[in-house]
C-alpha atoms as an extended CHARMM CRD file, in Angstrom:
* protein
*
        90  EXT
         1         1  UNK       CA              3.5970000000       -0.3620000000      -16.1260000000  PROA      1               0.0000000000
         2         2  UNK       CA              6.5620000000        2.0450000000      -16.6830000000  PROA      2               0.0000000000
         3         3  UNK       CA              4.1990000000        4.8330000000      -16.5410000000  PROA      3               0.0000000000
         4         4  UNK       CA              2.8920000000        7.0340000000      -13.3440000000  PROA      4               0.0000000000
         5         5  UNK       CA             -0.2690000000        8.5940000000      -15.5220000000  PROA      5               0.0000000000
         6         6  UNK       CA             -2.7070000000        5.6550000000      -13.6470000000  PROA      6               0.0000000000
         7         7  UNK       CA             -2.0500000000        7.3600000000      -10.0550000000  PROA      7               0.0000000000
         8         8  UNK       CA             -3.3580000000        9.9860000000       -7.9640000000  PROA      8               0.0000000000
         9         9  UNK       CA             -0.8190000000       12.0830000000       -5.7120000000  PROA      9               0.0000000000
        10        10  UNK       CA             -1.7280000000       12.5750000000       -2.4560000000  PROA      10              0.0000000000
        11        11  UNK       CA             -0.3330000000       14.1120000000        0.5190000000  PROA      11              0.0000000000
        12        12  UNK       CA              0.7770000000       11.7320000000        3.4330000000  PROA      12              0.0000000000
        13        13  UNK       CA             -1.0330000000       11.3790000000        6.6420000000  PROA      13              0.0000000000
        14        14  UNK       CA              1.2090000000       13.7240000000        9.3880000000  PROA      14              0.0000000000
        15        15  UNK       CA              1.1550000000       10.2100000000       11.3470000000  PROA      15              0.0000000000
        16        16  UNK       CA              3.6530000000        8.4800000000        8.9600000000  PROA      16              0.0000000000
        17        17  UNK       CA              7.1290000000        8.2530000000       10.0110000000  PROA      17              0.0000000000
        18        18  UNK       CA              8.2270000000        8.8500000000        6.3880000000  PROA      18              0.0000000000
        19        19  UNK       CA              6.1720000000       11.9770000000        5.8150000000  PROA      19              0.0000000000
        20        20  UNK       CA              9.4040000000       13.2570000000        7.0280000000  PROA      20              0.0000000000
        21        21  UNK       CA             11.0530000000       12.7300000000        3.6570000000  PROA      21              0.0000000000
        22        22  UNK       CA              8.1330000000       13.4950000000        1.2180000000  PROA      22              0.0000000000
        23        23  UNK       CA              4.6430000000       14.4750000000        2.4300000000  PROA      23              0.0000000000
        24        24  UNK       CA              3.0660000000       13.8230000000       -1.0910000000  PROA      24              0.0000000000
        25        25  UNK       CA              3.5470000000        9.9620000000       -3.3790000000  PROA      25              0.0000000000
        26        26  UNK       CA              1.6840000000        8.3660000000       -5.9390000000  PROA      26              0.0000000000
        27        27  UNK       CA             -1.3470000000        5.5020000000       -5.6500000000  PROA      27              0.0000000000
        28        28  UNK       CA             -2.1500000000        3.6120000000       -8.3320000000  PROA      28              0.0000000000
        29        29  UNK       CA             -5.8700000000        4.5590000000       -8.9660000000  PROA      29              0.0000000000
        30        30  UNK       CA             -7.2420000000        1.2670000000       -8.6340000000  PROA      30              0.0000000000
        31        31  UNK       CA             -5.7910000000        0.7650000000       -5.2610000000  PROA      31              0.0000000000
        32        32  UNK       CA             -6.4010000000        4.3010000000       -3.7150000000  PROA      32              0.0000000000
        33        33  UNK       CA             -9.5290000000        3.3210000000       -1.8600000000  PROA      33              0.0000000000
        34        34  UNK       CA             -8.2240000000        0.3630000000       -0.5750000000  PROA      34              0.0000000000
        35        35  UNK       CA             -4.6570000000        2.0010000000        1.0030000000  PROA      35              0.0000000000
        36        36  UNK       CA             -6.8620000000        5.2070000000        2.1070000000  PROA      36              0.0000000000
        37        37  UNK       CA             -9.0990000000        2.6890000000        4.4980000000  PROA      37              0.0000000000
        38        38  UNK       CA             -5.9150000000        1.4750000000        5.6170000000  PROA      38              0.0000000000
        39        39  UNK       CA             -4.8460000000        5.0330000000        6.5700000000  PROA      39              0.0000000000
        40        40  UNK       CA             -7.5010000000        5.3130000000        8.2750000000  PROA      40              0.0000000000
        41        41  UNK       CA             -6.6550000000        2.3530000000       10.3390000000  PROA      41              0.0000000000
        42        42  UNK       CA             -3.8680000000        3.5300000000       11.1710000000  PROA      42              0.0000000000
        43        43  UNK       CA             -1.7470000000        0.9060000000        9.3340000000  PROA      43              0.0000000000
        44        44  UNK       CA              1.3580000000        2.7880000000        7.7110000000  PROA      44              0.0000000000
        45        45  UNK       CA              1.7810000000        2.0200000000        3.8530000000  PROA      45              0.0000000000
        46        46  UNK       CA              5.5500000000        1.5750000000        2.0830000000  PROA      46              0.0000000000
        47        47  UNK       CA              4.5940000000        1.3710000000       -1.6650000000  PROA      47              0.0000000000
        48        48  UNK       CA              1.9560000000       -1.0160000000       -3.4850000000  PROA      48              0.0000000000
        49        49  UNK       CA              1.1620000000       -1.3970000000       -7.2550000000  PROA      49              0.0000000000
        50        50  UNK       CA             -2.0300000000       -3.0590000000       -8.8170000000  PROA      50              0.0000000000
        51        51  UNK       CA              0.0130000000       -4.7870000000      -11.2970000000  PROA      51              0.0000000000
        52        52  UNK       CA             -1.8360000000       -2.9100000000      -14.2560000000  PROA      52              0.0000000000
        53        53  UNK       CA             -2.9100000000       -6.6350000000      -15.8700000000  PROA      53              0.0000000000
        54        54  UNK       CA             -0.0210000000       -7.8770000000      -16.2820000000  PROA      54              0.0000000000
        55        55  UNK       CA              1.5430000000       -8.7530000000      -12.5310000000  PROA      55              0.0000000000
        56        56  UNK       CA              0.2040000000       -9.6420000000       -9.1730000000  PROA      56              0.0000000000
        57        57  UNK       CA             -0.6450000000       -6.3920000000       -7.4900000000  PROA      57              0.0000000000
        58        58  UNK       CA              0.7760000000       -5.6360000000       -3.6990000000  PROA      58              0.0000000000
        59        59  UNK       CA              0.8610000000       -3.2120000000       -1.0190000000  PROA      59              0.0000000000
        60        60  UNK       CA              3.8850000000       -3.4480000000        1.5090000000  PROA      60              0.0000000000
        61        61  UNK       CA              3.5480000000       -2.1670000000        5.3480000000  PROA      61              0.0000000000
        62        62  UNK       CA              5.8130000000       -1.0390000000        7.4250000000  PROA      62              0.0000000000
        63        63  UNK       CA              6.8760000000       -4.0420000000        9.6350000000  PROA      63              0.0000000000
        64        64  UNK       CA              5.2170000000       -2.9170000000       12.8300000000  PROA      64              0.0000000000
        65        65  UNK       CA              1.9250000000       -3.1500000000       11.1920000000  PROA      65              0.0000000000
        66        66  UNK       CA              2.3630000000       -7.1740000000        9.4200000000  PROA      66              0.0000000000
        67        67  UNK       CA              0.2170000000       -8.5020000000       12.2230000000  PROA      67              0.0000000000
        68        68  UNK       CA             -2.3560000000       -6.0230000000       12.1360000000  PROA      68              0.0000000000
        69        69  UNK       CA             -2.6660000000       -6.5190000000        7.9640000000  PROA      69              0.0000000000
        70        70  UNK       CA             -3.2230000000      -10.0500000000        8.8290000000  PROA      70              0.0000000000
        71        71  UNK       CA             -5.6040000000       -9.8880000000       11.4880000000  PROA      71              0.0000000000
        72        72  UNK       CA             -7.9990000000       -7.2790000000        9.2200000000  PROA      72              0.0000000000
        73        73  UNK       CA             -7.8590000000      -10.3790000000        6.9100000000  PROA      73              0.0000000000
        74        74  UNK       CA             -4.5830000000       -9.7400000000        4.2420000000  PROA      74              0.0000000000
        75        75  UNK       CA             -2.6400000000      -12.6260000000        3.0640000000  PROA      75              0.0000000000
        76        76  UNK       CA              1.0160000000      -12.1120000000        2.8600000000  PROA      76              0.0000000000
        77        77  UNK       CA              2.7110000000      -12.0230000000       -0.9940000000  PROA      77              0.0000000000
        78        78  UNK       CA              4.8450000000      -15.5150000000        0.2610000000  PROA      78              0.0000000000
        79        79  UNK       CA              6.9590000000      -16.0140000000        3.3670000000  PROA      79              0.0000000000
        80        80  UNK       CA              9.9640000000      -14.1170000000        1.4800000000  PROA      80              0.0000000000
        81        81  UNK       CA              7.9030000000      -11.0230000000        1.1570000000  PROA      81              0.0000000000
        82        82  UNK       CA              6.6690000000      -10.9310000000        5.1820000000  PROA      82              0.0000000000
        83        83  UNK       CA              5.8470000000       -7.5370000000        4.3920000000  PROA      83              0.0000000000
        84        84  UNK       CA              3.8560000000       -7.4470000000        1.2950000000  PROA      84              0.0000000000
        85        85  UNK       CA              0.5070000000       -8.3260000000        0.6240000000  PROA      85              0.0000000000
        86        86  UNK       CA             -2.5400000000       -9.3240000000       -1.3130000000  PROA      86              0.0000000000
        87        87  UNK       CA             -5.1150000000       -6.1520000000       -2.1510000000  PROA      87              0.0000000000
        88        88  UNK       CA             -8.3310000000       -7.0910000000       -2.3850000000  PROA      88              0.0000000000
        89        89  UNK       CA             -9.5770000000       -4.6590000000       -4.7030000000  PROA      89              0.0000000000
        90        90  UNK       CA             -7.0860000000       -6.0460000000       -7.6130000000  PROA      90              0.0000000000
């Protein structure tokens, strides 16, 4: 935490409505395989962090993809953060 040297920068899919604004962000390394697959889902990611030991980890969706996060199995943060979820690989 406070540090960006545990993520990759990557360029953003062309399909993401923000790639507007920047078309490159950081992952956190641990959780790069995990928002990747969602990518490839097509399920648009806002920002995550895998807590780096010392907080629960999340990745937040964009809203128009909470339902398909929870059908692929993803258990919401809590019911104040609709939009945020559980990674598995943390």
């Amino acid at each position: 935490m406070g540090s960006y040297g545990n993520q990759l920068i990557v360029r953003l899919p062309a399909w993401f409505e923000s790639s507007k604004r920047d078309s490159k962000i950081g992952i956190d390394k641990c959780l790069f395989g995990e928002v990747t697959d969602l990518w490839a889902q097509g399920i648009e990611t806002i920002e995550c962090c895998c807590g780096h030991n010392k907080v629960d980890g999340y990745i937040s969706v964009s809203p128009k993809h909470r339902d398909s996060m929870i059908l692929i199995g993803y258990q919401p943060i809590d019911e104040n953060h609709i939009d945020a979820f559980k990674p598995k690989s943390c």
